[in-house]
C-alpha positions in Angstrom: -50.0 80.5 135.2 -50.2 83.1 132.5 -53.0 83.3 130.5 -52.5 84.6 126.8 -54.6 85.7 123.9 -56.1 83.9 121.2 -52.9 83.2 119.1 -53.5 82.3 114.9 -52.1 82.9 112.0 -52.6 86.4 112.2 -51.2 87.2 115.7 -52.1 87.4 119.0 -54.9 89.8 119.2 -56.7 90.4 122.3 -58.4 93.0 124.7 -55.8 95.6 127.0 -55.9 94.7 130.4 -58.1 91.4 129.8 -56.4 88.7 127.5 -53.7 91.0 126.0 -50.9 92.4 129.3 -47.8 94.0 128.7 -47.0 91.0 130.9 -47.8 88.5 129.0 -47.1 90.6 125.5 -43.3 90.4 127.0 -43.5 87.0 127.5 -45.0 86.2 124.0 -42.0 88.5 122.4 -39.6 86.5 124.5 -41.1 83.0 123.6 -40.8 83.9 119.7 -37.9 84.8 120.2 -36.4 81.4 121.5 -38.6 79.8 119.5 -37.0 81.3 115.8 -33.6 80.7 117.7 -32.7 84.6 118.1 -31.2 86.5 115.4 -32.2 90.1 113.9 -36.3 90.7 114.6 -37.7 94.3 112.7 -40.0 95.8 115.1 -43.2 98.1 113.8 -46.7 99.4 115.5 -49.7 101.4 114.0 -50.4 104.3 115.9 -53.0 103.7 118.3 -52.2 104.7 121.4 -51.7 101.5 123.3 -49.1 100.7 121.6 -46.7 102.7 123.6 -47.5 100.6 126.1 -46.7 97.2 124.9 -43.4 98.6 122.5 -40.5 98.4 125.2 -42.3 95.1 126.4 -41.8 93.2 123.4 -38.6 94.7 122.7 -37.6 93.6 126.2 -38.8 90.1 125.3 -37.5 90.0 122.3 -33.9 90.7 123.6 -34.5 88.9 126.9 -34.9 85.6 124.7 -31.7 86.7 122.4 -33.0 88.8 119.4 -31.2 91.8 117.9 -33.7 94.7 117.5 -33.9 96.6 114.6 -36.9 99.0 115.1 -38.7 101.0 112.3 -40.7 102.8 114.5 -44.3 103.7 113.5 -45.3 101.5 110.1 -47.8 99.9 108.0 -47.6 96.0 108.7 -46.6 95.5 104.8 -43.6 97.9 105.5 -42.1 95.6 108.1 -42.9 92.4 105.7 -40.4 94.6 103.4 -38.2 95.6 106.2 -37.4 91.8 106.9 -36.9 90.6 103.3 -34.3 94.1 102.9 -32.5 93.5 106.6 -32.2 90.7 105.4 -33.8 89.7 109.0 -34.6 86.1 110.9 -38.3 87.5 111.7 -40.4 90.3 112.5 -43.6 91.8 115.0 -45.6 94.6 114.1 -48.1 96.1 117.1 -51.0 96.3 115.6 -55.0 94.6 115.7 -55.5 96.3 112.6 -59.1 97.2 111.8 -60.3 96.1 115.3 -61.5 98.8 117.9 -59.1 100.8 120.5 -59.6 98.9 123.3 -57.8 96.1 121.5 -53.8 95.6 120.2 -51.9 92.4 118.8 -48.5 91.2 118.2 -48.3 89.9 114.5 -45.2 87.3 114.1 -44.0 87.2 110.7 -41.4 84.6 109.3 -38.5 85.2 107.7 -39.5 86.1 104.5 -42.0 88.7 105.0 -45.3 86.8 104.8 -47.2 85.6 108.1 -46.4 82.2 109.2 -48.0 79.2 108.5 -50.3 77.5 110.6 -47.9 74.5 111.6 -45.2 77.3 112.8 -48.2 78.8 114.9 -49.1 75.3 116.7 -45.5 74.8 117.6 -44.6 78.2 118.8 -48.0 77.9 120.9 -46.8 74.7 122.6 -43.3 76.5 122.8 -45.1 79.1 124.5 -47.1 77.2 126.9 -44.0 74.8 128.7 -43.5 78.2 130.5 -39.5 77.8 130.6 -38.7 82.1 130.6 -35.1 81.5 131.0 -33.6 85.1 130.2 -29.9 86.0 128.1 -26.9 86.2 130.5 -26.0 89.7 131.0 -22.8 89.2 128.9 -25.1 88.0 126.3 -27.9 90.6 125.7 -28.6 91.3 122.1 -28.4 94.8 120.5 -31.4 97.5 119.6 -30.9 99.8 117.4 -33.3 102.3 115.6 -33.7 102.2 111.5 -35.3 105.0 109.6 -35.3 103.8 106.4 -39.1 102.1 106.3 -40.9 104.5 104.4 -38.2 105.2 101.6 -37.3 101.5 101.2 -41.4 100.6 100.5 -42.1 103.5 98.5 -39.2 102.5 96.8 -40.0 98.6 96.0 -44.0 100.0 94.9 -42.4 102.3 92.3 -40.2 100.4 91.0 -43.1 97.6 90.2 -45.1 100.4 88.4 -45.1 102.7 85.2 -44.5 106.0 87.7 -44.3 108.5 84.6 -47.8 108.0 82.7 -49.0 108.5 86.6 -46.7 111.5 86.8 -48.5 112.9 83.5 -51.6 112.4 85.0 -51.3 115.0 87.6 -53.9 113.2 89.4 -55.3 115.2 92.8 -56.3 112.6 95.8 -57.9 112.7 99.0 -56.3 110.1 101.6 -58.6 109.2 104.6 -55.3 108.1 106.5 -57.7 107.0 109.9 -55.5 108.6 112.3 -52.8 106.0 111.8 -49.4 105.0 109.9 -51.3 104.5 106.3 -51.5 108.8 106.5 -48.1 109.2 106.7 -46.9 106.5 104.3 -49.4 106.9 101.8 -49.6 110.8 100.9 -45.6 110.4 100.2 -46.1 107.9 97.9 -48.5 109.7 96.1 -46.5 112.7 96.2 -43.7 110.9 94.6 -46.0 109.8 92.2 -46.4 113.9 91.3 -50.3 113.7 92.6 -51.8 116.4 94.5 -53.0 115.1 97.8 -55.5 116.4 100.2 -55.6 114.9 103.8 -58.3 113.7 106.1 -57.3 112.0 108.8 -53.6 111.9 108.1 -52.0 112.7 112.1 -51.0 109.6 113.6 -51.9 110.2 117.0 -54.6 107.3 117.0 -57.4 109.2 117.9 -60.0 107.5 115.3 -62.9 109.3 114.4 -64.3 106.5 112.4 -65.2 102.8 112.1 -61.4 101.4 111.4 -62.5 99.1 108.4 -62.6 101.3 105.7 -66.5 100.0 104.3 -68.5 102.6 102.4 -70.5 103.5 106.1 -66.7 104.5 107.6 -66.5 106.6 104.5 -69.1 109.6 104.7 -66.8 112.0 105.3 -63.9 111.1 102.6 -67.1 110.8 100.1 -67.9 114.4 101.4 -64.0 115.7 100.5 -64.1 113.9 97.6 -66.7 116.0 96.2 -65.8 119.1 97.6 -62.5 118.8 96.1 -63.5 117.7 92.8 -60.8 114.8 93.1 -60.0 112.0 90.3 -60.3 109.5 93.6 -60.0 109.5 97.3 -58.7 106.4 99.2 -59.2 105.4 102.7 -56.6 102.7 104.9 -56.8 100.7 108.0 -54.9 101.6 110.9 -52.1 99.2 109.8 -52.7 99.9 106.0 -52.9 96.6 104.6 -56.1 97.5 103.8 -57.5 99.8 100.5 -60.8 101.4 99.7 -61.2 103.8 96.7 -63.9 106.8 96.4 -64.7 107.4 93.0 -64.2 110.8 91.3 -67.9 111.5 91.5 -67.7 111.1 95.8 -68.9 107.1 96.0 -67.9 104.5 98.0 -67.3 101.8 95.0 -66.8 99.1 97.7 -63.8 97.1 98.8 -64.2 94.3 96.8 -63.3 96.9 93.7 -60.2 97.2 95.4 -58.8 94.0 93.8 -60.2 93.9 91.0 -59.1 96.9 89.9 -55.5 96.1 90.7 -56.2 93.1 89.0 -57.2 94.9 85.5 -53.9 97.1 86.0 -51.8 94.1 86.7 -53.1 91.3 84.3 -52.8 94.4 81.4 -49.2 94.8 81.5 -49.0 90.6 82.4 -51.4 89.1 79.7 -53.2 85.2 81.0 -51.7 85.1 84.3 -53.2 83.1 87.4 -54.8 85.6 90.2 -55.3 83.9 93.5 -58.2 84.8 95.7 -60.0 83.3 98.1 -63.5 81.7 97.8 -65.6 84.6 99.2 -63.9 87.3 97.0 -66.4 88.8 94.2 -66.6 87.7 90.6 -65.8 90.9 89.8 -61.8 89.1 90.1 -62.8 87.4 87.1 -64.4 89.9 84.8 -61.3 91.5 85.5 -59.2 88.2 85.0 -60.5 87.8 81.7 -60.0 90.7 79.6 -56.2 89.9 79.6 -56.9 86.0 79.1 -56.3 85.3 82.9 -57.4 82.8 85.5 -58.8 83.2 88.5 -57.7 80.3 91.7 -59.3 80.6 94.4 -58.3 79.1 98.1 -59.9 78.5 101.6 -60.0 82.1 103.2 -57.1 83.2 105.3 -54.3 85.6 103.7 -51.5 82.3 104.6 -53.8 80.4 102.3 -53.9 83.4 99.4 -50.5 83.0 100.0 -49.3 79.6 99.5 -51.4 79.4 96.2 -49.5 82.5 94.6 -46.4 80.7 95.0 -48.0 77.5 94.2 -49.5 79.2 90.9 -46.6 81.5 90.3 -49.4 84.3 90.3 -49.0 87.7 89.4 -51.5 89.3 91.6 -53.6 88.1 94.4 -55.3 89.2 97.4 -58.6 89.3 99.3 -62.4 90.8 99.0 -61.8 93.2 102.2 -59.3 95.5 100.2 -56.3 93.4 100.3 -54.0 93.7 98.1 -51.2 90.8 97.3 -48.5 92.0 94.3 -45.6 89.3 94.3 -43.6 92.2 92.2 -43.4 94.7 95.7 -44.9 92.0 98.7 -46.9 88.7 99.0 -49.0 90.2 101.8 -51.8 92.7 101.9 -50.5 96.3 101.4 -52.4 99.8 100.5 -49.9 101.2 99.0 -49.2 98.9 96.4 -53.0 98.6 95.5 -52.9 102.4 95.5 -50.2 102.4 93.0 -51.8 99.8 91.0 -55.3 101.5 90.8 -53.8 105.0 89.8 -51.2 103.2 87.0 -54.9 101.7 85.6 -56.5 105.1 85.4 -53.7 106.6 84.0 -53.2 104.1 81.1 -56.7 103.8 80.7 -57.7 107.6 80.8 -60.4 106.8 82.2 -62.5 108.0 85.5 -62.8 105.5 88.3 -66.2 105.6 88.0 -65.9 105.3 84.1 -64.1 101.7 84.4 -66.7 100.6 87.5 -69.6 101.1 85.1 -67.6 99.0 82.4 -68.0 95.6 85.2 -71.2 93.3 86.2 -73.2 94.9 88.6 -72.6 92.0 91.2 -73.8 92.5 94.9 -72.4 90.6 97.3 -74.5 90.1 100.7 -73.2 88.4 104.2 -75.1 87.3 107.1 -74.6 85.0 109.8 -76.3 82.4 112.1 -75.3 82.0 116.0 -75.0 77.5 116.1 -72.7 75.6 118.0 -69.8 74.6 116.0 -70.0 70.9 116.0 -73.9 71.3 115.2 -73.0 73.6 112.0 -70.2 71.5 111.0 -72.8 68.4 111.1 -75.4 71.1 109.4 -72.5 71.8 106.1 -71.8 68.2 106.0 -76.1 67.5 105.1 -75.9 70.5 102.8 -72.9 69.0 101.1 -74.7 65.4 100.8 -77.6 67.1 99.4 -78.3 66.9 95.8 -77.1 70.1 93.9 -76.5 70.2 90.3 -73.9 73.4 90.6 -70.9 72.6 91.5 -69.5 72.4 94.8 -66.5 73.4 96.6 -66.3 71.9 100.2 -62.5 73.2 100.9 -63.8 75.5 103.8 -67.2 74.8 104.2 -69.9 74.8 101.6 -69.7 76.8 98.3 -72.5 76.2 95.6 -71.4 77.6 92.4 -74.4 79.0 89.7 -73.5 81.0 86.9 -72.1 84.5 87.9 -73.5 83.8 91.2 -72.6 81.8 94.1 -73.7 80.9 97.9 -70.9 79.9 100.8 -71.7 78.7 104.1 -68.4 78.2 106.2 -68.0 78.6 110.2 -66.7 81.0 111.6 -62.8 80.3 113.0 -63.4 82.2 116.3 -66.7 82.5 117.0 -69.3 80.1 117.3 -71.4 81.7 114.1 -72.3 80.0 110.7 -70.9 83.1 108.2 -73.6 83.0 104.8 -72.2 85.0 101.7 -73.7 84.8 98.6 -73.3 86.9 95.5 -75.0 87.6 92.2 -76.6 90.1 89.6 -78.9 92.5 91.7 -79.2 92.7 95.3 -83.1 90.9 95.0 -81.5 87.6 93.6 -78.4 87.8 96.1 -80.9 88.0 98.7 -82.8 84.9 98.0 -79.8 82.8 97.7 -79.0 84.4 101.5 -82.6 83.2 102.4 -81.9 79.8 100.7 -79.1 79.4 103.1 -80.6 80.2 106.2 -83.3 77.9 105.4 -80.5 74.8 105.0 -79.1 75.8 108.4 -82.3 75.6 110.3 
């Protein structure tokens, strides 16, 4: 019997050689495959290294279970959302675990319009997967490949023609990109060329070789900070190795946090879309709705995972949405997280504004957000939210995905975790000392 990797929403993500084979990556490839009934399938992978190993597996299952390849070669996952909605394709996989170490890869199954599945889709291709019935094409029958080298054109393309390009272009704005060795240092410094910036590189050769921590936090960041300065830049941004993910450097060399990230595209968006709905999901900053409400906007927040962002910008009609972790949703270019776009975004703010990035960050609430977490069996912390739900609060409550008291500008979540057997506590507010109790306060319910 083959045994597979965790399989969710977000893939199949797993560890080389332990839970993630090119034998079993073939047969997952071939099982989605059968399972969308066949039809065209873009192809895309960061750049980490492993991936070579796993690409003419999955395009072997893929075809094996009667998919047409169409393969964009190295890409941001965003870029192959695109790709599908332009082929006009019946799915897509991108190679990539995204911000998790090297020793780990994922296949990331996309429907047909771009966006990640939902989690229904998942459960039955699982099951799909599982009955263990490879039957392979005829050899009259086998699908075609072919090679497309449109991918970066085609998304630079849809981000500029969502933004004002020529107040950017009068800007003349000079950027550092922290690229981290991946597909995000190729696709982002030609956007910003386009957009007549002057870009300086840092980690911009996609040969997988990372020299930092892959999320790109403020302690992944010293050395952009460092270039940043140097340079004398107006900003520096830094990517994942898949580039879903943004985080900016101001202009005077600090990491302003990823949580900015949104917001700021928010303020760009919600300008130029007065009293629109953002979606978010419930452990994203309040900084989403300082933002939200300069333009007369509103801020809807879901249970965390990007399919749920997702359903409520449809459901809301939404002009922007997104996650805390430097995700970037804009309906107008892609209903999934993308860099570039929030890139865009950010640098159409600044240049409308005329402001610095640190300029418009001094203009929000200094909000800190803190997260912890508590090892506890699952069913004991699911018992141990249902108490703290029962108890008597007079904030409000969400219970949606696990427990979220709301105070005024300040809030506390408690929520499992949906792969390990953790309690995640993340609680925000004004000042780091007042955050910190309501951490404390949540630790104390737990035990």
């Amino acid at each position: 019997m083959t045994l597979f990797p965790r399989i969710t929403i977000s893939g199949a993500r797993g560890i080389i050689g332990n839970d993630l084979t090119v034998e079993n990556a073939q047969r997952m490839a071939w099982a989605y495959a059968r399972f969308i009934e066949g039809g065209a399938i873009v192809l895309g992978q960061d750049a980490r290294q492993s991936g070579r190993l796993f690409h003419h597996a999955v395009i072997s299952g893929l075809m094996a279970g009667g998919a047409d390849v169409i393969d964009v070669g190295p890409a941001p996952t965003p870029t192959v959302g695109i790709m599908i909605r332009e082929l006009q394709a019946k799915g897509g996989v991108a190679i990539t675990a995204s911000h998790n170490p090297s020793q780990w890869n994922a296949l990331k199954f996309f429907a047909a319009d771009g966006t990640f599945p939902e989690s229904d889709f998942v459960d039955n291709y699982i099951t799909f997967l599982h009955r263990g019935d490879y039957n392979h094409v005829a050899w009259d029958e086998i699908p075609t490949y072919e090679t497309n080298s449109s991918a970066l054109q085609t998304h630079c393309r849809s981000v500029l023609s969502a933004i004002d390009c020529r107040k950017i272009h009068e800007r003349k704005f000079h950027v550092v990109v922290d690229g981290c060795r991946s597909v995000g240092g190729i696709f982002l410094p030609h956007l910003l060329a386009r957009l007549n910036c002057t870009v300086i590189t840092l980690d911009c050769v996609p040969d997988g070789n990372f020299t930092r921590g892959m999320e790109p936090t403020p302690n992944h960041l010293t050395a952009l900070m460092q270039l940043v300065s140097a340079e004398q830049a107006d900003l520096g941004f830094a990517v994942d190795p898949d580039a879903d993910r943004l985080a900016v450097v101001s202009n005077e060399g600090k990491a302003i946090g990823e949580e900015f990230t949104l917001a700021l595209s928010t303020y760009a968006a919600l300008k130029r879309v007065p009293g629109g709905a953002v979606v978010t999901n419930l452990s994203s900053s309040l900084l989403n709705d300082h933002a939200a409400k300069q333009f007369g906007g509103r801020v809807i927040r879901t249970p965390i995972g990007e399919a749920n962002v997702v359903r409520g910008i449809r459901d809301h009609n939404a002009v922007i949405g997104g996650e805390g972790n430097g995700g970037v949703m804009y309906p107008a270019v892609h209903i999934g997280r993308d860099a570039l776009t929030g890139a865009a975004l950010i640098l159409q703010l600044l240049a409308e504004s005329g402001k610095s990035v640190s300029e418009i960050v001094s203009e929000f609430p200094h909000y800190v957000i803190l997260k912890d977490k508590v090892e506890m069996d699952l069913r004991q912390a699911h018992k141990k939210l249902e108490t703290i739900a029962a108890m008597p609060h007079e904030e409000e409550l969400d219970i949606r995905d696990g427990v979220k008291i709301i105070y005024d500008n300040a809030w506390l979540h408690i929520r499992c975790s949906n792969t390990e057997p953790i309690v995640r506590i993340i609680a925000e507010a004004e000042g780091e000392e007042k955050t910190r109790k309501f951490i404390e306060q949540g630790k104390t319910w737990l035990s």
